[in-house]
C-alpha positions in Angstrom: -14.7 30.3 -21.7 -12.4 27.1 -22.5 -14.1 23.9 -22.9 -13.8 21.3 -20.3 -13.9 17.2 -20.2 -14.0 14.8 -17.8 -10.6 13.7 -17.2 -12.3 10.6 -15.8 -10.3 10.9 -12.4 -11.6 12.1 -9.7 -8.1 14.1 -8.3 -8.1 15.7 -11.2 -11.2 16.2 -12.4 -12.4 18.3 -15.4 -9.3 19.1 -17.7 -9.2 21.3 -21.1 -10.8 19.3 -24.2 -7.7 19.6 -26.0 -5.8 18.1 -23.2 -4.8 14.2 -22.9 -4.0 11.8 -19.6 -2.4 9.2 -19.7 0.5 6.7 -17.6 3.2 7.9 -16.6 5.1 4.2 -17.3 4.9 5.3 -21.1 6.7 8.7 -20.5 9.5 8.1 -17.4 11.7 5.5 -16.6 13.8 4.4 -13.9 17.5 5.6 -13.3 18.8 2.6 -12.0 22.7 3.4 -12.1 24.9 3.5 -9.4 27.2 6.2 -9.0 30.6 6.1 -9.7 32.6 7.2 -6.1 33.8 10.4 -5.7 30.5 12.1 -6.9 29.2 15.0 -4.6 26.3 13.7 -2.4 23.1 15.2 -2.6 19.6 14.9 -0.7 16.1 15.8 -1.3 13.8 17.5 0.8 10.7 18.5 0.8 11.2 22.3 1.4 14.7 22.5 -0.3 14.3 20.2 -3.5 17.5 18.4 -4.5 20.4 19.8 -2.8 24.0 18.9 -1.5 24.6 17.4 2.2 26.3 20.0 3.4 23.7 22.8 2.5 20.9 20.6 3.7 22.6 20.8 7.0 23.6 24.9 6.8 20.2 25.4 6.2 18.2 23.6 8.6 20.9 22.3 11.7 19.6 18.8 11.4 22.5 16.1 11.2 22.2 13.6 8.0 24.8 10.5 7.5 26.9 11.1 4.8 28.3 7.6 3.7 32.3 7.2 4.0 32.7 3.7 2.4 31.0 1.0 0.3 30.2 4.2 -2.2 28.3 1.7 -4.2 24.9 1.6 -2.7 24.8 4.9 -3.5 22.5 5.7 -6.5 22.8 8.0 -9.4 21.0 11.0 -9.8 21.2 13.4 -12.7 20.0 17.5 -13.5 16.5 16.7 -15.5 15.8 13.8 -13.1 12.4 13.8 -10.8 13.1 12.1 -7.4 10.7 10.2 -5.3 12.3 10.1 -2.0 11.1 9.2 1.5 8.7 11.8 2.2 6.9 12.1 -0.8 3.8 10.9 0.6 3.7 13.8 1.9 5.6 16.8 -0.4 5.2 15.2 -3.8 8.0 14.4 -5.9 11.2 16.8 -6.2 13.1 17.8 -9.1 16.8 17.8 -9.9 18.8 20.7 -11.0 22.0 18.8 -10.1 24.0 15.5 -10.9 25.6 13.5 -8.0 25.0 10.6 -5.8 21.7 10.0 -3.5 20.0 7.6 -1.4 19.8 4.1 -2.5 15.9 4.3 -1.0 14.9 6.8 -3.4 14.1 6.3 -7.5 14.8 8.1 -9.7 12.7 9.2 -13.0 14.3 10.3 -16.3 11.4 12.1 -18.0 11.1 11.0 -21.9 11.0 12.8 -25.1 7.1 13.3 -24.8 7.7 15.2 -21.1 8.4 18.1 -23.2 8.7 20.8 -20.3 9.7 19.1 -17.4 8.8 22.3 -15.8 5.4 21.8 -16.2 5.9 18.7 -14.4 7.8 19.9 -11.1 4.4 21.8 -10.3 2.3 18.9 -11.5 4.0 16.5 -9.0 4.1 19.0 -5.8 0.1 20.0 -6.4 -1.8 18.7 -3.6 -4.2 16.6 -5.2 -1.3 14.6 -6.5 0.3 14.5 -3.0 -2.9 13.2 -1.5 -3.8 10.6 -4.4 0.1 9.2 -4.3 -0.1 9.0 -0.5 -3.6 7.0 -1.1 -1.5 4.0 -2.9 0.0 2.7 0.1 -0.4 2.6 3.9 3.1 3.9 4.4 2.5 3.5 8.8 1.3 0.2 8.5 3.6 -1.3 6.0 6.8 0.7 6.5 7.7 1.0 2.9 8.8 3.9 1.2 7.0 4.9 -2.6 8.3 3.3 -5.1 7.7 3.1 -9.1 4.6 0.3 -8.2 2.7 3.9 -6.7 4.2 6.3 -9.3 2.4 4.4 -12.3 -0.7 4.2 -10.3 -1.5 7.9 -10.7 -2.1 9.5 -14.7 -0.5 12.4 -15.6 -2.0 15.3 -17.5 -0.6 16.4 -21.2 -1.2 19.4 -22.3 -0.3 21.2 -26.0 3.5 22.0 -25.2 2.5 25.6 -25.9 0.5 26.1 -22.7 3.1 23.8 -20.7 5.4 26.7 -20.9 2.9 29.2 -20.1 1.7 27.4 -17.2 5.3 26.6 -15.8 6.2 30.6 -16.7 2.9 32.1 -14.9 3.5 29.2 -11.4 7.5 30.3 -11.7 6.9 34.0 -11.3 3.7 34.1 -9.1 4.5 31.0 -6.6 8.2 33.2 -6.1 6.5 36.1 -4.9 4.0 34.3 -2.5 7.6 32.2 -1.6 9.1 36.1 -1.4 5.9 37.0 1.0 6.3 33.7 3.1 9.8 34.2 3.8 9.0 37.6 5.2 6.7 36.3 7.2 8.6 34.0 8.4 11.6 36.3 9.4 9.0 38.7 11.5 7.7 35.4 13.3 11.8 34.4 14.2 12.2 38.1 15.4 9.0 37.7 17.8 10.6 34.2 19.0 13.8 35.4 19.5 12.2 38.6 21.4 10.2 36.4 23.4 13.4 34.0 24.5 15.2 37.6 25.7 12.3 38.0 27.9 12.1 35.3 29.3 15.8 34.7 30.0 16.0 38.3 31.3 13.2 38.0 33.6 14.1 34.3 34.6 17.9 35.6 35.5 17.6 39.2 36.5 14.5 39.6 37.9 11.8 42.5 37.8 13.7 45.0 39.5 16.2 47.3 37.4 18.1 48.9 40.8 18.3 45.8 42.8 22.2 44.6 43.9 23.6 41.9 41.7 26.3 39.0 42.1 28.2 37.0 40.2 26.2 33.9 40.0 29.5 31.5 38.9 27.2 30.2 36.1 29.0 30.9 32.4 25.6 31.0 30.1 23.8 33.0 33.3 26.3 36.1 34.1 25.1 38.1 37.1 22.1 37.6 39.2 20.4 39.4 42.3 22.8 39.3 44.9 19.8 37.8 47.3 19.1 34.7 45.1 20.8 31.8 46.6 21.8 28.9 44.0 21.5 25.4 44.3 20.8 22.3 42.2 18.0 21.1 40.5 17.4 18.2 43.2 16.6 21.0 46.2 13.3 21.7 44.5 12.6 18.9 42.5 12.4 15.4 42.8 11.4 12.6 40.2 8.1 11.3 39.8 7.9 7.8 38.5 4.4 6.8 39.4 3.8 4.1 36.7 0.4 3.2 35.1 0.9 0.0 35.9 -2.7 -1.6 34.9 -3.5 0.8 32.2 -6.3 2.9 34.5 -5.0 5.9 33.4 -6.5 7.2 30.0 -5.2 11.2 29.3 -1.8 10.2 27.2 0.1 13.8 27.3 2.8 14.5 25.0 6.4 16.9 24.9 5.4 19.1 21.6 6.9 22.4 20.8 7.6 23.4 24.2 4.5 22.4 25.6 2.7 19.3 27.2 -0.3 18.7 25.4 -3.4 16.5 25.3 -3.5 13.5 22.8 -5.8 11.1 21.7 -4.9 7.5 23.2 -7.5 5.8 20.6 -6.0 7.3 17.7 -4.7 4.7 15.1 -2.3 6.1 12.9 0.1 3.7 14.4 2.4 5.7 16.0 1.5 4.9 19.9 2.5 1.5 21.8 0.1 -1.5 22.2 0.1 -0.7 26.4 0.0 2.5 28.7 1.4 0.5 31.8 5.0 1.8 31.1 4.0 5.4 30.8 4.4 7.8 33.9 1.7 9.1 36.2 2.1 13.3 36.2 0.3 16.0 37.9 -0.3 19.7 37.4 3.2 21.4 38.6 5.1 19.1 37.5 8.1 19.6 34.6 8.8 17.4 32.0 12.7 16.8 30.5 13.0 14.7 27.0 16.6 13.7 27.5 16.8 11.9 24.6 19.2 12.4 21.5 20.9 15.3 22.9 23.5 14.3 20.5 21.4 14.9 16.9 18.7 16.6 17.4 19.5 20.6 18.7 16.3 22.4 17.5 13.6 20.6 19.5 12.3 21.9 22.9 12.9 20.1 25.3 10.5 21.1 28.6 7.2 21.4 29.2 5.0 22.2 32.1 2.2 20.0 32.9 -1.1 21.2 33.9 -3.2 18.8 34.2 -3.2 15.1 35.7 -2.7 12.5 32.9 0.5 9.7 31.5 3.6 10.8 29.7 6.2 8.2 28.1 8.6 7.3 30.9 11.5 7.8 28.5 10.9 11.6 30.0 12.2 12.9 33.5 9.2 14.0 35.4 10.3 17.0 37.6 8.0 17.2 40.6 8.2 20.3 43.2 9.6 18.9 46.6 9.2 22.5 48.4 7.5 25.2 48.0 7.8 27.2 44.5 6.5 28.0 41.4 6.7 25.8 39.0 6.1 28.1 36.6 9.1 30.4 37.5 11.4 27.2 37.0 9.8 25.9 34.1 10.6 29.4 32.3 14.3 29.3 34.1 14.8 25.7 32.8 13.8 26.5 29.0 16.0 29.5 28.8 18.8 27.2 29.5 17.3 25.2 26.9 17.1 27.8 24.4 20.6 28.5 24.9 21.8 24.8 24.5 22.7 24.5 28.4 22.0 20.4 28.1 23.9 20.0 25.1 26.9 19.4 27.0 25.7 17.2 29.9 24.6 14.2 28.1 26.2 10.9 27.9 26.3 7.7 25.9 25.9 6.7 22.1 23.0 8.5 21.9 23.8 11.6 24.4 21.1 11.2 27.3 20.8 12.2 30.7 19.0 11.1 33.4 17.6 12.2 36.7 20.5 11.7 38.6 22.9 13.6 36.2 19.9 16.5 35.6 19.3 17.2 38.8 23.0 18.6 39.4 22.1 21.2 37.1 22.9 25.0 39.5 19.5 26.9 39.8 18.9 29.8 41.7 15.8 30.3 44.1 14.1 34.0 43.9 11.6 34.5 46.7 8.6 32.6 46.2 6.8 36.3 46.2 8.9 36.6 43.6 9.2 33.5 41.6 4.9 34.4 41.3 5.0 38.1 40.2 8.1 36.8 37.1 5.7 34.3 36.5 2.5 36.2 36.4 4.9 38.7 34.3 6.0 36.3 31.8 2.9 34.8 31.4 0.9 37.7 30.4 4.0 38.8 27.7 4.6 35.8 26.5 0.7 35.2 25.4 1.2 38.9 23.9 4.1 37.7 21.6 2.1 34.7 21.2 -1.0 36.0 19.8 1.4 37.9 17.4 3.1 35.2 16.3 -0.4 33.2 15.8 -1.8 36.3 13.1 1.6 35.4 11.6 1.2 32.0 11.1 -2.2 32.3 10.1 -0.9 34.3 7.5 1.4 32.2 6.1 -1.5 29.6 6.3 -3.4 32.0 4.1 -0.5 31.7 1.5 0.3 28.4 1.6 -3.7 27.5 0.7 -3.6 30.1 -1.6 -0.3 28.6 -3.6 -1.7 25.3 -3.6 -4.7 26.1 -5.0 -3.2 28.1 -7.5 -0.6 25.2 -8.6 -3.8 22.3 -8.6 -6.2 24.9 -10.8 -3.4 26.0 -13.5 -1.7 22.6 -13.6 -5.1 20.8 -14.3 -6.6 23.9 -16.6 -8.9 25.0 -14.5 -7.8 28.6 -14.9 -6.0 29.0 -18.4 -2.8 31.4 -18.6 -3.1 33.8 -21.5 -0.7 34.4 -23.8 -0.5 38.2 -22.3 0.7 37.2 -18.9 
């Protein structure tokens, strides 16, 4: 067995005898050029490394500004270079395969002569010790800063014999590319269950339970044919708008819009994120069904309804749907996110930054099963969907199972806790 030292930091802890630490200020400097115009524009991200504009948005949807004049506060970034960008607080640093322009907010690091496999160094920097200590040098939600070199020199850096560098950038290469290989697998099988899940739901929600029963043209493009004894209407024939305001602050169980669902959250938390006063936020009760009509313009991946269940405040930037007959909510929670999933409100929203609100919403054509029926596609949906839920949660706690698992392996070879032999 190898023998250890104290590295005499605690993130990193013990560390080969032969190894050294020292600052990073004596082994990178700052790229502080700007770059010249015409240069192909590049991000960093945390899952995608340094990559071009346009493949940051064919990959993930997400809109990003690409700058069209004043090219000169753009910065210059070239293949060798680590990056420190706006979430690496939270990812680590990136490194750059390619040369092109980038953020003015981010810095740039050209590794020295000493960084002698700069390999070595792309796992050192994304090992979750490292993440956690570099997020420890500022209070990024308090002070609204971004990292900067001031936090970079703050943290040593581990050198080991160049030898084992290679061996320990070789071994993280080819094992962290199959767990990536595993991941992605993963992955793929939990998108197959969502996008199974969505054809349930929009087939029960627009076809109903029974297979011979007469259908109609319902006149709706993105809905097709319906049973010929649903009746359509708008949105306002079974739901009104709730704005019940929590106007001296009685109210305590703060909900929030996440993933499709309206959850609990903690109104004492302090991680800075929540308003001073509650008075502005809505009043909700169980049945109702919450719209964020916000930003239909950007963003096209979030959810955008949720069913509440429970009495409690939401933000009043949210329409608050609340039953003015008798239905299901449930039913016409499930109708109303298949026409999210298939981008129905996309197209209805107006303004710089593409909202709706309850006026505009609530001319939205819905059709009215029985109320019989609006129960038994509920009842039906419910009980699938938790099915292709608790699938999709054995997934994800799978590819929870990796992720530990890779960065634990990255934080015990890049600090020498486990030694790569020259065999492997």
């Amino acid at each position: 067995m190898r023998k250890m030292k104290d590295s005499g930091v605690n993130w990193i802890g013990l560390i080969p005898v032969d190894w050294k630490i020292d600052n990073p200020k004596y082994h990178f400097t700052q790229r502080k050029d700007r770059a010249p115009q015409g240069m192909v524009q590049l991000t960093a991200s945390q899952k995608y490394g340094v990559i071009t504009q346009s493949e940051y948005v064919e990959r993930t949807g997400a809109n990003i500004v690409t700058v069209q004049k004043d090219f000169d506060i753009l910065k210059l970034v070239c293949a060798g270079d680590f990056v420190i960008h706006m979430r690496s607080f939270q990812g680590g640093l990136e490194y750059s395969e390619k040369t092109g322009s980038i953020s003015s907010a981010y810095v740039m690091l050209i590794p020295h002569k000493t960084i002698r496999v700069p390999r070595y160094y792309k796992w050192f920097f994304k090992s979750s010790n490292y993440v956690d200590a570099l997020s420890s040098t500022s209070n990024l939600v308090r002070d609204g800063q971004a990292m900067r070199w001031a936090n970079f020199i703050q943290l040593p850096i581990t050198l080991p014999p160049e030898e084992e560098q290679n061996r320990i950038a070789d071994y993280l290469d080819a094992k962290c590319a199959e767990i990536d290989a595993l991941t992605a697998d993963i992955q793929t099988q939990i998108d197959t269950l969502e996008q199974y899940k969505r054809s349930v739901i929009t087939e029960a929600v627009t076809k109903g339970l029974e297979p011979d029963v007469e259908m109609k043209d319902s006149g709706i493009a993105w809905v097709g044919m319906i049973p010929a004894h649903w009746p359509l209407h708008p949105v306002y024939t079974y739901f009104g708008e709730r704005k019940n305001k929590n106007r001296f602050g009685v109210e305590d169980n703060l909900l929030s819009l996440s993933y499709g669902r309206v959850i609990r959250k903690d109104i004492n938390t302090s991680d800075g994120l929540l308003p001073e006063s509650f008075n502005t936020y809505n009043i909700v009760e169980a049945g109702d069904i919450i719209i964020r009509p916000t930003d239909l313009q950007n963003d096209k991946r979030s959810l955008r309804t949720g069913l509440v269940k429970e009495h409690g405040i939401i933000t009043s930037a949210y329409i608050d749907l609340c039953p003015i007959k008798e239905v299901d909510s449930r039913y016409f929670h499930f109708l109303l996110h298949a026409y999210d999933v298939m981008k129905v409100f996309y197209n209805m929203g107006n303004g710089v930054r593409q909202g709706l609100n309850y006026s505009e919403f609530s001319r939205l054509m819905v059709f009215e099963p029985s109320y019989d029926e609006q129960v038994a596609i509920a009842d039906h949906l419910d009980a699938k969907c938790a099915e292709i839920d608790d699938t999709i949660a054995q997934k994800q706690e799978q590819l929870s199972t990796l992720e530990a698992y890779k960065k634990s392996l990255i934080y015990e070879y890049v600090t020498g806790k486990k030694e790569v032999s020259c065999g492997e």
